[in-house]
VEXDREN-2710 file (C-alpha; in Angstrom, 1 decimal):
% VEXDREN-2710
k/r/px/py/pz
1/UNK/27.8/47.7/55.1
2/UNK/25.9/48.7/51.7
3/UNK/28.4/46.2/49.9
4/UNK/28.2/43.6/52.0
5/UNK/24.4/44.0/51.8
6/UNK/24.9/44.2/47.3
7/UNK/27.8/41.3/47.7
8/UNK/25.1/39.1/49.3
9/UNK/22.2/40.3/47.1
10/UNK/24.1/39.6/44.2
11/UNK/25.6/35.9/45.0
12/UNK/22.0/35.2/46.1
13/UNK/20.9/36.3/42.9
14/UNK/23.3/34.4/41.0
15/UNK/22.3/31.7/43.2
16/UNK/18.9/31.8/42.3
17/UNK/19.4/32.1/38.7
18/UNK/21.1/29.2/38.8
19/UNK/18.5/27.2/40.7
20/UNK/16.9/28.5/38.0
21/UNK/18.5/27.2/35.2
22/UNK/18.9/23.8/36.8
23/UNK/14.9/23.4/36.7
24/UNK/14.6/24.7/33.2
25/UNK/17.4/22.3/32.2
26/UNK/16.1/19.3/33.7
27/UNK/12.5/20.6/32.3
28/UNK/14.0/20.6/28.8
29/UNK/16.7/18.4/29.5
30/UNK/14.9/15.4/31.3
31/UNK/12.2/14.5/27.9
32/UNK/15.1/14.6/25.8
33/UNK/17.3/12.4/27.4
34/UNK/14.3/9.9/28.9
35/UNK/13.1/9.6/24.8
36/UNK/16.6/9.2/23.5
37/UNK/17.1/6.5/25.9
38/UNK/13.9/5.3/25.5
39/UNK/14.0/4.9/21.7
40/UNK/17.4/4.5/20.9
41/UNK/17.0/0.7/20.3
42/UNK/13.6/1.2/17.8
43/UNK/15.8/3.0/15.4
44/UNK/17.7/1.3/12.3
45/UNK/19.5/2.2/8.8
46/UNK/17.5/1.1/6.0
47/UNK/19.6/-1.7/5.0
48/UNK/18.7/-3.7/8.5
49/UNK/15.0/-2.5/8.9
50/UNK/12.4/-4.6/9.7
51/UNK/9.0/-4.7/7.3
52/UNK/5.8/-2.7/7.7
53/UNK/3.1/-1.9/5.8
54/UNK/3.6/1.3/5.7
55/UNK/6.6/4.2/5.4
56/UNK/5.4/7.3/7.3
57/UNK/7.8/10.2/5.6
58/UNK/7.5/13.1/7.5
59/UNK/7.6/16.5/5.5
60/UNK/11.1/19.0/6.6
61/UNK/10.4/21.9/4.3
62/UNK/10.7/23.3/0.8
63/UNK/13.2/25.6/-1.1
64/UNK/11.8/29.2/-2.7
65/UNK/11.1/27.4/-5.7
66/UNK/8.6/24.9/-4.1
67/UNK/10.6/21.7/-4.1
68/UNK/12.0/19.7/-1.3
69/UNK/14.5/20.8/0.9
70/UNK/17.8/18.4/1.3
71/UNK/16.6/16.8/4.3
72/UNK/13.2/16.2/2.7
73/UNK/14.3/15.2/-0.6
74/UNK/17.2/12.2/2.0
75/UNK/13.4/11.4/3.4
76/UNK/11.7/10.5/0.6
77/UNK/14.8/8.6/-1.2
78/UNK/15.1/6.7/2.2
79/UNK/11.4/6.0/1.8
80/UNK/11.9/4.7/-1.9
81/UNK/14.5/2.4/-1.1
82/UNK/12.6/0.6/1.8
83/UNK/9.8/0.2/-1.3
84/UNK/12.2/-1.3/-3.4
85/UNK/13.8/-3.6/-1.2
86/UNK/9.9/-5.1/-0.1
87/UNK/10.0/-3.6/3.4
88/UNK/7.3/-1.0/2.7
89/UNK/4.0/-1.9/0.3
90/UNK/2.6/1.8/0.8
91/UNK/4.5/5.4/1.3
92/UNK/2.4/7.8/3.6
93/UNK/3.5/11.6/2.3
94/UNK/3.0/13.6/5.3
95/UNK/3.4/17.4/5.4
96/UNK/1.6/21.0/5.4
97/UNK/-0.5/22.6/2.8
98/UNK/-1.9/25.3/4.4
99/UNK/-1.4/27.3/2.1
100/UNK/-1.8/27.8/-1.4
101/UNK/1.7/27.8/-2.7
102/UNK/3.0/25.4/-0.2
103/UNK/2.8/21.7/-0.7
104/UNK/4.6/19.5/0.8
105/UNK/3.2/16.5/0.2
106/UNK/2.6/17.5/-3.5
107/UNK/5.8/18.5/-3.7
108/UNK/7.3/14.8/-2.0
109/UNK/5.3/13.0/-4.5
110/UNK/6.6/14.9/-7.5
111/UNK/10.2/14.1/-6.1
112/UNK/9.2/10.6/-5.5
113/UNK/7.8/9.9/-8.8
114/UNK/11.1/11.3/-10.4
115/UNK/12.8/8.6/-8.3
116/UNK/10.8/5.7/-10.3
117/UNK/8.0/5.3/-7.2
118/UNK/4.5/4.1/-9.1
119/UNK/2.1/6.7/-8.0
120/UNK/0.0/3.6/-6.6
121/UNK/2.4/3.4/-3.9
122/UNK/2.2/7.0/-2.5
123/UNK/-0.6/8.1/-0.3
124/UNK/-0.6/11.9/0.6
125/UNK/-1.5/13.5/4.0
126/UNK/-2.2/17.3/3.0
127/UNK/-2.3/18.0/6.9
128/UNK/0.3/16.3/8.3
129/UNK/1.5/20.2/10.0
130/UNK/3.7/18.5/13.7
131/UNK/4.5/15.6/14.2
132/UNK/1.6/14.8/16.3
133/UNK/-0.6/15.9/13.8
134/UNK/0.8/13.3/11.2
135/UNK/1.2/10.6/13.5
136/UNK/-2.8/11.1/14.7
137/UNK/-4.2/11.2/11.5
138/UNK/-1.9/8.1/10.2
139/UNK/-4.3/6.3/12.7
140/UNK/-7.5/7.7/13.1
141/UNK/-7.5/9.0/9.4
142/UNK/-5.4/6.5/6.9
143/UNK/-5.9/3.5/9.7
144/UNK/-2.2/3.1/9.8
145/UNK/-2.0/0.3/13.1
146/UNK/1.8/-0.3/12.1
147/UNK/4.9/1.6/10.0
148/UNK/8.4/2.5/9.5
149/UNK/8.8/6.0/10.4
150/UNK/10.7/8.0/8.1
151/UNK/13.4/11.1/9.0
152/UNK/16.5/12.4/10.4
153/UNK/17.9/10.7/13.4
154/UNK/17.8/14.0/15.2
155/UNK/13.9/14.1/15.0
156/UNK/13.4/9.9/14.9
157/UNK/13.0/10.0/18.9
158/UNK/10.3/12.5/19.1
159/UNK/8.7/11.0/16.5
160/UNK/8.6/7.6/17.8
161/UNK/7.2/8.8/21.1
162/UNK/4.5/10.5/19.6
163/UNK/3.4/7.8/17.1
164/UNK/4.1/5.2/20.2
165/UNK/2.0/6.8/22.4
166/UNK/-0.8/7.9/20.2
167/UNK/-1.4/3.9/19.7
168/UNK/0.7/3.1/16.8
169/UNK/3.3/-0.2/16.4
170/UNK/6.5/1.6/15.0
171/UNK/10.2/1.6/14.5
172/UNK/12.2/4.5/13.1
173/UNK/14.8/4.3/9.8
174/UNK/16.9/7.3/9.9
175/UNK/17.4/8.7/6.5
176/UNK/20.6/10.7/7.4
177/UNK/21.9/10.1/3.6
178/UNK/23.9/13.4/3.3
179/UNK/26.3/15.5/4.8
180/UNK/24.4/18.5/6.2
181/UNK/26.2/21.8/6.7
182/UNK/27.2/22.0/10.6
183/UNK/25.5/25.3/11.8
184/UNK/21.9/24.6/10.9
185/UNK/22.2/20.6/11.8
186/UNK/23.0/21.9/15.4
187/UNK/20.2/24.0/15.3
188/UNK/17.9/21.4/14.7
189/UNK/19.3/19.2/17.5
190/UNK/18.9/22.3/19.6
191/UNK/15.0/22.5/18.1
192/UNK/14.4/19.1/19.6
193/UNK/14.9/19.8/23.4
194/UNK/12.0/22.2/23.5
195/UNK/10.1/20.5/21.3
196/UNK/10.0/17.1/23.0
197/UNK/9.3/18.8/26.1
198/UNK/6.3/20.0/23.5
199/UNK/5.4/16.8/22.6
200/UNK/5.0/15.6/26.3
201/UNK/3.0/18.3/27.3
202/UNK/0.4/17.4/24.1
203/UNK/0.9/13.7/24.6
204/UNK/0.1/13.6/28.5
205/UNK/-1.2/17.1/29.4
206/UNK/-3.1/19.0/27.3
207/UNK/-3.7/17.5/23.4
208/UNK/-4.0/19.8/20.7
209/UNK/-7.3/20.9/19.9
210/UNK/-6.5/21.9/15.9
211/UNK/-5.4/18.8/14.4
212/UNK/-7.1/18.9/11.2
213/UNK/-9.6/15.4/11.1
214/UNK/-12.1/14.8/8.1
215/UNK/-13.4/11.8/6.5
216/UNK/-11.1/8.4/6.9
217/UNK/-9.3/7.3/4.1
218/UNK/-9.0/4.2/2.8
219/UNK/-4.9/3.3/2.4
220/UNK/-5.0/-0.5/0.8
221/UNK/-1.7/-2.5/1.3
222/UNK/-1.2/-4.5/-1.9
223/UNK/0.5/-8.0/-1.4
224/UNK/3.4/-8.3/-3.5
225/UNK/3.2/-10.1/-6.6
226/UNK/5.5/-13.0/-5.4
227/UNK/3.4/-13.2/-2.0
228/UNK/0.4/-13.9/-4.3
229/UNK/1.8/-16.4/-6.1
230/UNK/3.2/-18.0/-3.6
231/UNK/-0.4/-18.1/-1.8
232/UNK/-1.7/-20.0/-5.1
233/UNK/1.1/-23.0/-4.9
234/UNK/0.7/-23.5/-1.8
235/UNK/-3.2/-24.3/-1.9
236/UNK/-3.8/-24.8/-5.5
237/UNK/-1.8/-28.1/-7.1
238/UNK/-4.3/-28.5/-9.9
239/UNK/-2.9/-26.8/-13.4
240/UNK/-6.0/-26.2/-14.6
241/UNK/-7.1/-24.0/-12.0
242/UNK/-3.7/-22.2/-11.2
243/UNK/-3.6/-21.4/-15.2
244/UNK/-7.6/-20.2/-14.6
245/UNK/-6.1/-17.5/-11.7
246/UNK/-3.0/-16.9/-13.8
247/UNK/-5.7/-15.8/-17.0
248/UNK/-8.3/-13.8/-14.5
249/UNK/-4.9/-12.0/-13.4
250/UNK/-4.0/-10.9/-16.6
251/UNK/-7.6/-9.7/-17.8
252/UNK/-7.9/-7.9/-14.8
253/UNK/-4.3/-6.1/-15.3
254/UNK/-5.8/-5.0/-18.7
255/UNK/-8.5/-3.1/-17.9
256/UNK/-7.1/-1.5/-14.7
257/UNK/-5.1/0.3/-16.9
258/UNK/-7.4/1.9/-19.6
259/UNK/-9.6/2.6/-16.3
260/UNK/-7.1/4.6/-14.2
261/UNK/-7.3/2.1/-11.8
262/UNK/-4.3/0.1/-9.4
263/UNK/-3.1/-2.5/-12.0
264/UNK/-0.9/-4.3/-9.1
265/UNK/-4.2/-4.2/-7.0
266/UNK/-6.3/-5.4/-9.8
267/UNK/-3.8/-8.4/-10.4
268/UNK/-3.2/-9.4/-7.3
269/UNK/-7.0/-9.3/-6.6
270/UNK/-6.8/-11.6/-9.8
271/UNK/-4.5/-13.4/-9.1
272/UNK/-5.4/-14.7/-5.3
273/UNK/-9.9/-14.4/-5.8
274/UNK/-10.2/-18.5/-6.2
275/UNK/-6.7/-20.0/-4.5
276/UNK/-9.0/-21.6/-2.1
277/UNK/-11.6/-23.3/-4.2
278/UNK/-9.3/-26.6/-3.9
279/UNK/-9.3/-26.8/-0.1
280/UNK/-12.9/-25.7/0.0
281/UNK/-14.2/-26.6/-3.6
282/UNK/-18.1/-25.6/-2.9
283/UNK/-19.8/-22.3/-2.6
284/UNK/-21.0/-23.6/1.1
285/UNK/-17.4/-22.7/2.1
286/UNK/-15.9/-20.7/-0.9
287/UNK/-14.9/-17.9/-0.3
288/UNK/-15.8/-17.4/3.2
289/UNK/-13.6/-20.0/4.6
290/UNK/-10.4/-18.9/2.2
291/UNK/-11.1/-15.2/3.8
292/UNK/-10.2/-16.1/6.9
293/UNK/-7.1/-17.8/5.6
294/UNK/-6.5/-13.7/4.1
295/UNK/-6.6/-12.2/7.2
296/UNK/-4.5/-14.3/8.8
297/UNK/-1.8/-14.1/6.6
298/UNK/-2.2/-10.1/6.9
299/UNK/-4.1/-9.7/3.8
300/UNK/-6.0/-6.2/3.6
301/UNK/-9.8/-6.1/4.4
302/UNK/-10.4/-4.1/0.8
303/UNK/-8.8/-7.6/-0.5
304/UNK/-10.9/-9.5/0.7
305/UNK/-13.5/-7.3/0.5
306/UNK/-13.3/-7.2/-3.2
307/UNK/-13.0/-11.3/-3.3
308/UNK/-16.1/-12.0/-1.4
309/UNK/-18.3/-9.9/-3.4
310/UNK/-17.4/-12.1/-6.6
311/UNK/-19.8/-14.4/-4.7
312/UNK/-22.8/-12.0/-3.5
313/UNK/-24.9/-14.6/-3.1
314/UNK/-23.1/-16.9/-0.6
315/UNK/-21.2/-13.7/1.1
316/UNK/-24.0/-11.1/1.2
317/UNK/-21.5/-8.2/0.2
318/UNK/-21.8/-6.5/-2.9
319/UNK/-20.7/-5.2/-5.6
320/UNK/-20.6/-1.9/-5.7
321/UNK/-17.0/-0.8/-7.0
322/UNK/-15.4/-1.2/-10.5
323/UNK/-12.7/-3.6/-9.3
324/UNK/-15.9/-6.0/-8.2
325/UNK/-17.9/-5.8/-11.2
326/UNK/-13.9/-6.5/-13.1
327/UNK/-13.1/-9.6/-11.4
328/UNK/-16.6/-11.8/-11.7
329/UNK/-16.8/-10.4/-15.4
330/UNK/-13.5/-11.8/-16.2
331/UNK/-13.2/-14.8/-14.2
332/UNK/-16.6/-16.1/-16.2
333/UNK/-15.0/-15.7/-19.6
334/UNK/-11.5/-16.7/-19.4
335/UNK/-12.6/-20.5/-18.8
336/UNK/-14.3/-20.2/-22.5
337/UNK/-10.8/-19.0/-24.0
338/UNK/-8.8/-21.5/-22.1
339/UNK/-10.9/-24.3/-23.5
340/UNK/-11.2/-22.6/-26.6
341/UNK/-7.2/-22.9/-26.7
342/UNK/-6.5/-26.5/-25.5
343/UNK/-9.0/-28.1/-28.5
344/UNK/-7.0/-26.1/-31.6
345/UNK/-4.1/-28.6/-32.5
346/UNK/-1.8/-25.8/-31.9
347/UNK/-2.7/-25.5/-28.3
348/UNK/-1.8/-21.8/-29.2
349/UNK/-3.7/-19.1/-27.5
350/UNK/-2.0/-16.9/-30.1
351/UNK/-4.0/-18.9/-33.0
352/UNK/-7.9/-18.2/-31.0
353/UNK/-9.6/-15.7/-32.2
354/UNK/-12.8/-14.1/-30.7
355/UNK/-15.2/-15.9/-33.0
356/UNK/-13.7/-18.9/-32.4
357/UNK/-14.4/-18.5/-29.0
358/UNK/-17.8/-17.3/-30.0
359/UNK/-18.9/-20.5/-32.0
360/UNK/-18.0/-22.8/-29.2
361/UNK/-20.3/-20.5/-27.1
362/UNK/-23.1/-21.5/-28.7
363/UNK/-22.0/-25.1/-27.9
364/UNK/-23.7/-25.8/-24.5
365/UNK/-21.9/-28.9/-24.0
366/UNK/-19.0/-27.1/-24.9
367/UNK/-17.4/-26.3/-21.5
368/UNK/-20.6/-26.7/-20.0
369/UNK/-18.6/-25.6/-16.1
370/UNK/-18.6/-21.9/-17.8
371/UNK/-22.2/-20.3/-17.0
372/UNK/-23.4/-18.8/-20.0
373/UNK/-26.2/-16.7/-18.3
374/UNK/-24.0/-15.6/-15.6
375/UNK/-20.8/-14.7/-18.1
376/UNK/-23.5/-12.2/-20.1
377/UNK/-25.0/-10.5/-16.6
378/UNK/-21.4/-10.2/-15.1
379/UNK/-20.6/-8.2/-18.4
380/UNK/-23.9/-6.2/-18.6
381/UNK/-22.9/-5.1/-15.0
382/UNK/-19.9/-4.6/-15.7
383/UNK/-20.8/-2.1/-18.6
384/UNK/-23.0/0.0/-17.1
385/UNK/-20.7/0.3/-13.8
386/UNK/-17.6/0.9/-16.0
387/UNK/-18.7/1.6/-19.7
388/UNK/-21.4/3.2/-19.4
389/UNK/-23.4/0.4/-21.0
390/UNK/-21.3/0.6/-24.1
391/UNK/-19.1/-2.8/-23.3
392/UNK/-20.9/-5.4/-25.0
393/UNK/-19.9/-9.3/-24.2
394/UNK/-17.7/-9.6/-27.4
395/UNK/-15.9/-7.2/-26.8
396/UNK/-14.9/-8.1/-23.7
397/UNK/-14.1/-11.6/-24.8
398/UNK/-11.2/-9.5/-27.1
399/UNK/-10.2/-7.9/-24.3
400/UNK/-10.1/-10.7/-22.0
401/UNK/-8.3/-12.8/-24.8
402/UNK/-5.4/-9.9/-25.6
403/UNK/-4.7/-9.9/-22.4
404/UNK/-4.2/-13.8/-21.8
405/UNK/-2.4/-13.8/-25.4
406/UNK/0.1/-11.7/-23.5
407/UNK/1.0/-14.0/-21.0
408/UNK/0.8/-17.0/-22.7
409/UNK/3.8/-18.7/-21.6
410/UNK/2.3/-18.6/-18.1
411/UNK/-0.3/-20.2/-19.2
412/UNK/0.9/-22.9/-20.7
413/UNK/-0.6/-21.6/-23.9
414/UNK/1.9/-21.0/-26.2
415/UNK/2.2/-24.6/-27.9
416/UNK/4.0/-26.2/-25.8
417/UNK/1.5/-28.7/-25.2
418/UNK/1.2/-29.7/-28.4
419/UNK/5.0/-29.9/-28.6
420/UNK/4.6/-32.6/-25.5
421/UNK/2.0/-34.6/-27.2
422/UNK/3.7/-35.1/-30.4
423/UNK/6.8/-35.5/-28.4
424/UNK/4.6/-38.5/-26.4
425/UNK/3.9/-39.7/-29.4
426/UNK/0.4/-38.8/-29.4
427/UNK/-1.9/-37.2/-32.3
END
């Protein structure tokens, strides 16, 4: 009687452990599978990703030593090629840094810098400590709206649900670029059953309450340089005024770079700041009407930010930043030089010099479109907000003119010109 009482007790045990075990498996089981299927189709190998703005590269790691781990390291090299191929402007470095010798992001950016990366493309998170932590503050922080999510296939699901459901527009690249050794890359596909289970519960129950937040930063998305360019053909069919953008470019690459600044932000600010004057050629509609042009062609607000406040007046923003008080410096001046250039016989901007350009100054009929007054009070501005008044308005007409004496092929200012006229037949 006693065993028949044990037998039972025991295959009802059994029973219940297995009950058990079917509702902690389909608790587990049921996220992983429903996110796998559920994301499966938003995930890509870098050769056939789509574009985004933004590469969110989530951090995996680091060795004793303080540099990336193997999967980290496949992360960030994954990142730099969807940079080089034009499918990501910006790389988001997400990771923990809690504390003091351990730095993710630090160390991503040191690894992606050895790669080739320009720092100018790398943005680092220094509390980027889940996944939900870095997809959160890529929104309400860096004001990421859409990006390529960076990491191993294994973790792409959970990260795509996360980011998906905290608001953000993403697709996944899997940066599986090695072979990993087999006994840790099943624990990590183990890891992600509980922890999408994890991310559910924060996504739909109970949101974390210790995400790190602080003040937003501002993440710009430079346009490449062709997209700029091919902005300017498109609305600009006069050479006089393309070869005016092509000089502003140039002078403002210049001094971005003894500044510290973003010389592909600089020139592309440069490059694009008048390419509406020809549809809209008065300040009634310049540059306000070419800004909305900008936004719908995805252009970033700092952009066009930074192009408005080269007309204050008509805009009512300001200038308040160095790469403002930059642009309406050197756009004023670099009409002087180009007409300085076209009267020598040489039609060399290699033969000006900065008195040249300084004795037709004085000329008011000489050029008379280039505003004396405001060329010397978009310097002075520019001095003090840069130069700490020491930057006087001869000086930076050398500057200006080195820097269009470098690209003077695309200016048309090399002599070739004068090559056509005598080849005309004209004096």
């Amino acid at each position: 009687m006693l065993k028949q009482r044990l037998r039972r007790f025991f295959v009802a045990g059994r029973r219940l452990i297995g009950i058990a075990g079917a509702i902690i498996g389909i608790i587990f089981g049921l996220p992983r599978l429903y996110t796998n299927l559920r994301y499966q189709g938003s995930i890509h190998w870098e050769q056939v990703a789509p574009a985004a703005p933004v590469a969110i590269v989530f951090g995996a790691g680091l060795l004793r030593d303080g540099s990336p781990t193997l999967i980290l390291r496949d992360r960030v090299e994954t990142a730099a090629q969807l940079y080089w191929t034009g499918k990501a402007k910006t790389i988001l470095l997400s990771g923990d840094n809690r504390f003091v010798n351990y730095n993710e992001p630090k160390a991503m950016r040191d690894y992606a810098l050895s790669l080739g990366l320009p720092e100018s493309a790398l943005v680092l998170d220094y509390a980027g400590r889940r996944t939900y932590d870095t997809c959160l503050r890529a929104k309400e922080i860096f004001g990421v709206s859409k990006a390529l999510l960076v990491t191993q296939h294994y973790h792409l699901d959970r990260a795509l649900l996360t980011c998906d459901t905290l608001g953000l527009d993403v697709q996944g690249v899997a940066a599986d670029r090695s072979p990993y050794p087999r006994r840790p890359f099943v624990l990590w596909w183990l890891r992600e059953i509980p922890a999408t289970t994890q991310a559910f519960w924060d996504l739909y129950v109970s949101p974390p309450t210790d995400v790190v937040f602080g003040k937003k930063e501002k993440m710009v998305t430079i346009p490449s340089r062709d997209f700029g360019w091919q902005l300017v053909t498109e609305h600009v069919k006069d050479v006089g005024l393309r070869r005016h953008m092509l000089a502003v470019e140039a002078a403002m690459r210049w001094y971005a770079r003894p500044l510290g600044q973003d010389e592909e932000l600089w020139g592309c600010v440069g490059l694009i700041h008048d390419f509406d004057w020809e549809i809209h050629p008065d300040l009634d509609r310049h540059p306000i009407a070419g800004s909305k042009i900008l936004r719908a062609r995805g252009v970033d607000e700092e952009i066009i930010r930074v192009i408005l406040s080269h007309y204050t007046e008509g805009t009512g923003i300001e200038r308040e930043k160095p790469i403002d008080f930059a642009l309406l410096a050197c756009d004023e001046i670099t009409g002087l030089i180009i007409a300085t250039a076209l009267v020598r016989p040489s039609k060399n901007i290699a033969d000006v010099e900065v008195s040249s350009v300084k004795k037709k100054w004085k000329t008011p009929a000489f050029a008379a479109g280039v505003h004396r007054d405001q060329a010397e009070a978009a310097t002075a501005d520019f001095s003090r907000a840069c130069f700490d008044g020491k930057l006087d308005l001869w000086t930076h007409a050398g500057h200006v003119l080195t820097a269009m004496q470098g690209v003077a092929a695309e200016l048309d200012l090399d002599g070739r010109l004068a090559t056509a006229q005598t080849d005309n037949g004209q004096s």
